[in-house]
C-alpha positions, 0 to 999 in steps of 0.5 A: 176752405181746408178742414185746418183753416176752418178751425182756426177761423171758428177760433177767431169768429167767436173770439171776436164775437164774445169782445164785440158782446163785451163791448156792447154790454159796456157801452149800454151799461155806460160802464166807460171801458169795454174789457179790453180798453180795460186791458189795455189800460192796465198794460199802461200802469204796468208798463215801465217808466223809460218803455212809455216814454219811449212809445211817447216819444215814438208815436206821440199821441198815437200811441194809445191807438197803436197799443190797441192795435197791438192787443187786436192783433195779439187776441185774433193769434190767440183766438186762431190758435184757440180753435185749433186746440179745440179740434185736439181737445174740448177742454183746452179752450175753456182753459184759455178762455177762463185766463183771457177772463180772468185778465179782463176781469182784473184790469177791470177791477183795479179800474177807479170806483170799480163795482162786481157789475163792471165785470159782468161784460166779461162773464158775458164775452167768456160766455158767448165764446164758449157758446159760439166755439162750441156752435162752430166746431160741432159741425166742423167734428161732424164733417172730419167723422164724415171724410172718415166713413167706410169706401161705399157709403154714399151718404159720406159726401152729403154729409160733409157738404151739410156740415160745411154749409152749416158751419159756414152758416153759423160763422157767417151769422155770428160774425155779422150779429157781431158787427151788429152788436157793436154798432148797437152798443155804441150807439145805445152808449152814446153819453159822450154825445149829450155830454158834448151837447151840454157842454156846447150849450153852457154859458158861463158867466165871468169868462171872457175871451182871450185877447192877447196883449199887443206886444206879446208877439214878434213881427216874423213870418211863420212864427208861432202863435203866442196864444195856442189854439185850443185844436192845436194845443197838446194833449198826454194823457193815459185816458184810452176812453176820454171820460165824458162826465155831465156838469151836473154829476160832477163833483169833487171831494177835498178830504185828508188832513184837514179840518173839514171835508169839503164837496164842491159842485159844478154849479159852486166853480160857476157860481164863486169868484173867476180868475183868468190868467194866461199860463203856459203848460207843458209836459215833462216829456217835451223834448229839446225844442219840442212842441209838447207845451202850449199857451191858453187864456184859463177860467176857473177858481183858484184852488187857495180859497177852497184848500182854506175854506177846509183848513189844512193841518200843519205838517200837510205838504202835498195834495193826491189829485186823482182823476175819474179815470183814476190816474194821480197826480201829487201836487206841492201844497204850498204851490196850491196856496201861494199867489200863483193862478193855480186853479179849477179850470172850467174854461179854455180861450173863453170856452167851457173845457173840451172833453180831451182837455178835461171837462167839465173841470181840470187842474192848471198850476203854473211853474209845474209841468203836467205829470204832478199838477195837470189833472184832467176830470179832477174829481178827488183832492186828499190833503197829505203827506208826500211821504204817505203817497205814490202817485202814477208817474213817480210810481214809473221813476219820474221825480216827485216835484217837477218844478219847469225848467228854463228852457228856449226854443227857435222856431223860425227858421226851421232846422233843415231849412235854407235862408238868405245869406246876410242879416237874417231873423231867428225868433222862438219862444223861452220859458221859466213859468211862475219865474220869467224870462229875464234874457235870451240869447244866440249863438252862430257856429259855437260863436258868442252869445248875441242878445235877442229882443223880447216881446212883452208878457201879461206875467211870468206864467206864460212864455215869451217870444224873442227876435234876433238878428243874425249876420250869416256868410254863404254856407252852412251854419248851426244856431244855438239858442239858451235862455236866462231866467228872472233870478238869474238862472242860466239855461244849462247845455248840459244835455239830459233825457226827459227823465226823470225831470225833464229835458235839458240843453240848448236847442240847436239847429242846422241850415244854409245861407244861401245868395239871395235868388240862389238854392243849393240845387241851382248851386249844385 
C-alpha cells in the first residue's frame, strides 16, 4: 500500500470506527437515532418542500435508505480526506472532527424530547476518532521519518517494515472491534424486538375481523382487493427508525385550549368504547392513478368523546398532533368532532397496529389525506388555533386542510397492455372520502362519457370499485376515466401537481385491441 493511500485509509478507519462507537452506544442507551440517522433526519426537516416530494416520487419508500447511502458515502469522502490533512498537519482533523460533532449534536437535540445524555454517542464517536486517527497516523509518521535517513543506515529499512506492520495492525484491529461494536449495540438495543413480542401477544377485546361486504367488489380478473392487505398497504413517513414503543409506556396528553388536561393510557383505548369502520386513507403525494392510498377495517376510540371530555374553548379550530418521532401534523377540529369515524386507532384488519403503521396507537381521519390527519405513534394533541401553529409539511409549502380530492383510477387493464378487440372490461376504483362517490364514467379516444356500474360501500369513507363495458375496434386506443361525487361535484381534467393539495386530473391510459388469438407480434 503507497504511503498516500495509507493516510487515507486511517481517515476512513477511525472515521468509521468512531460512528460504529456512536451507534452502539445509542442502541444500548436505547437512545431510538444514532447520530447520523439524527443526521439524516434533520436533512429531511431542512429539505425543501418540492425536493422531498421529488425524491418521493423517485424512489418511493426507498428514499430514506437512499439518503443514508448518500450521507455513508459522503462521511468515507470526508473521512478519506481527513486522513490526508493529517499528514500535513495535527491540527487540521480536530478542526473537522469538532464540525462533524457539532452537526450530529445539533440533529440530535432538535430531535423531540431530546435531553444533554442524548448527546453523549457524539462526545463518544468524536473521541474515538480523535484517539484512533491519532493511533493510525503515528506509525505512518514514524514510517515517512524512516524512508527519510541518511544512505547507509541499515536500521532505516526495519524500521519502516515495523511502522508498516504496525499500522496495518492497528487498522486491522480497529476496524473489526468496529463490526464488533455495532453488532454489539444492535443486539443489546434490541426494544423493537420485545415490543414486536408484546404486540403479537396482545388480545384486544372489542375487535373483530374484517369482513368485506359481499357486494363491494367487482367480478373481474386481476382486479384490486377492495380490502388492502396490511403488508401491502402504503407507507410515507419520515421516520428513518420506526419508533418501537411498549403499550405500557405509551401515553397521550390532550392539553391547549381546553378545560382540563386529559392523560390517556393504552389500557383506557382498550378499555373504552371501540369503533371499527372501513376508511380508505391516502397520501397527498399520490399521483394521477397511483398506488399510494389503500382500504382497511380500523379499531380504535373515537377521538369526539375524548376532545369533549376535556372541553374545548370556543375559538379553538385546530388540533397539533405531534408524534414521538416529533413529526406534526395539524388537524381540522371540527373534522375530530363531527360524525365522521375519526379515531385512536389501536388495530388494522383486526390486529393490533404494525409497528410501520403506527403501534401502539395512530390517527385515522376520514376525508383528509395523510399529511394533516395520519399521525403515526400519536403521543401528544394540544387543542389550538391554526394561526398560532406550523405544522411539518405546511412548514415545506404544502396547504394547511387537505380535504381529499375526488379522484378515479383504472386498474384493469393495465396501461401498456393488449386486450381483445370487442366488448371489453375496464374496472378500477373512485374516491370522495366522507363524501361518496355518486357516478363514474369512461371515455374511449376523447369520445363520450359512458357510465360504468358501482359496486356497493358499507359508507362514504371507503373507496368503491366500478365496471364498465367498452366496445373497441382493432388498434390503438387511450381511456380515460373521471368521477362524480355525492354532492355533484365533478372530477376536474384540469391536471395539477401533488403540490400543494394534491393531484388532480383524469387518469388516463393507452393500449391495443387486438383479434382474439392474434398479438402485435404475430401482426408485425
Amino acid at each position: 500500500m503507497s504511503t498516500s493511500r495509507a493516510w487515507s485509509v486511517a481517515g476512513l478507519v477511525a472515521g468509521f470506527a468512531g460512528l460504529a462507537v456512536s451507534y452502539g452506544l445509542a442502541m444500548v442507551m436505547t437512545i431510538r437515532d444514532s447520530p447520523l440517522v439524527a443526521v439524516a433526519e434533520l436533512v429531511v426537516r431542512l429539505t425543501p418542500g418540492p425536493v422531498v416530494e421529488f425524491v418521493i416520487k423517485f424512489f418511493g419508500s426507498g428514499d430514506k435508505a437512499f439518503l443514508l447511502v448518500v450521507l455513508v458515502v459522503l462521511s468515507a469522502a470526508i473521512f478519506a480526506w481527513t486522513g490526508r490533512l493529517a499528514r500535513r498537519t495535527r491540527w487540521a482533523p480536530v478542526i473537522v472532527y469538532g464540525l462533524l460533532a457539532v452537526l450530529g449534536g445539533v440533529a440530535v437535540w432538535v430531535q423531540r424530547s431530546a435531553t444533554a445524555l442524548d448527546a453523549l454517542p457524539v462526545a463518544a464517536g468524536l473521541a474515538t476518532w480523535l484517539v484512533c486517527l491519532s493511533l493510525l497516523t503515528e506509525p505512518l509518521r514514524r514510517h515517512e521519518r524512516a524512508t527519510t535517513t541518511e544512505p547507509g543506515d541499515v536500521s532505516g529499512p526495519a524500521r519502516t517494515g515495523h511502522t508498516r506492520r504496525t499500522f496495518l495492525v492497528r487498522a486491522g484491529g480497529m476496524t473489526a472491534a468496529a463490526a464488533v461494536l455495532g453488532v454489539v449495540g444492535r443486539a443489546v438495543g434490541s426494544g423493537r424486538r420485545h415490543v414486536e413480542e408484546t404486540r403479537r401477544l396482545l388480545r384486544l377485546p372489542g375487535v373483530t375481523r374484517p369482513v368485506p361486504p359481499k357486494d363491494s367488489r367487482v367480478d373481474v380478473p386481476e382486479m384490486t382487493p377492495w380490502m388492502t392487505p396490511t403488508d401491502d398497504f402504503y407507507r410515507i413517513d419520515t421516520a428513518f427508525v420506526v419508533p418501537a414503543i411498549e403499550p405500557d409506556d405509551w401515553l397521550l396528553r390532550i392539553h391547549g385550549m381546553v378545560d382540563r388536561e386529559i392523560v390517556v393510557t393504552y389500557q383506557d383505548l382498550v378499555d373504552g368504547a371501540t369503533t371499527e369502520a372501513w376508511v380508505t386513507l391516502n397520501c397527498v403525494s399520490n399521483e394521477v392513478g397511483g398506488d399510494l392510498i389503500g382500504n382497511a377495517w380500523w379499531s380504535g376510540v373515537r377521538i369526539a368523546g375524548l376532545l369533549r371530555a376535556a372541553g374545548v374553548h370556543t375559538g379553538a379550530d385546530a388540533v397539533l398532533q405531534t408524534s414521538e418521532d416529533g413529526w406534526t401534523c395539524g388537524t381540522p377540529l371540527s373534522v375530530l368532532t363531527d360524525d365522521r369515524d375519526a379515531m385512536l386507532a389501536v388495530a388494522m384488519n383486526g390486529e393490533p397496529l404494525p409497528i410501520e403503521h403506527g403501534f401502539p396507537v395512530r390517527t385515522v381521519v376520514p376525508g383528509l389525506y395523510g399529511y394533516v390527519s395520519a399521525c403515526k405513534w400519536v403521543v401528544d394533541m394540544k387543542v389550538t388555533r391554526f394561526a398560532d401553529i406550523e405544522a411539518y409539511w405546511t412548514e415545506k409549502g404544502w396547504s394547511e386542510l387537505g380535504p381529499v380530492k375526488i379522484s378515479s383510477r383504472i386498474d384493469v387493464p393495465r396501461g401498456g397492455g393488449e386486450v381483445a378487440a370487442g366488448g371489453a372490461q375496464v374496472a378500477g376504483v373512485a374516491w370522495a372520502q366522507h363524501t361518496g362517490i355518486d357516478a363514474v364514467e369512461i371515455s374511449v379516444d376523447g369520445d363520450a362519457w359512458t357510465p360504468a356500474r358501482l359496486a356497493g360501500v358499507p359508507s362514504t369513507d371507503t373507496w368503491v370499485q366500478w365496471v364498465a363495458a367498452v366496445d373497441l375496434a382493432p388498434g390503438d386506443h387511450t381511456l380515460s376515466v373521471r368521477a362524480r361525487d355525492a354532492d355533484g361535484l365533478v372530477q376536474t381534467g384540469e391536471v395539477q401537481d401533488v403540490l400543494p393539495d394534491g393531484a388532480t386530473g383524469w387518469h388516463t391510459i393507452d393500449l391495443t385491441a387486438v383479434e382474439p388469438g392474434q398479438t402485435q407480434e404475430e401482426d408485425g
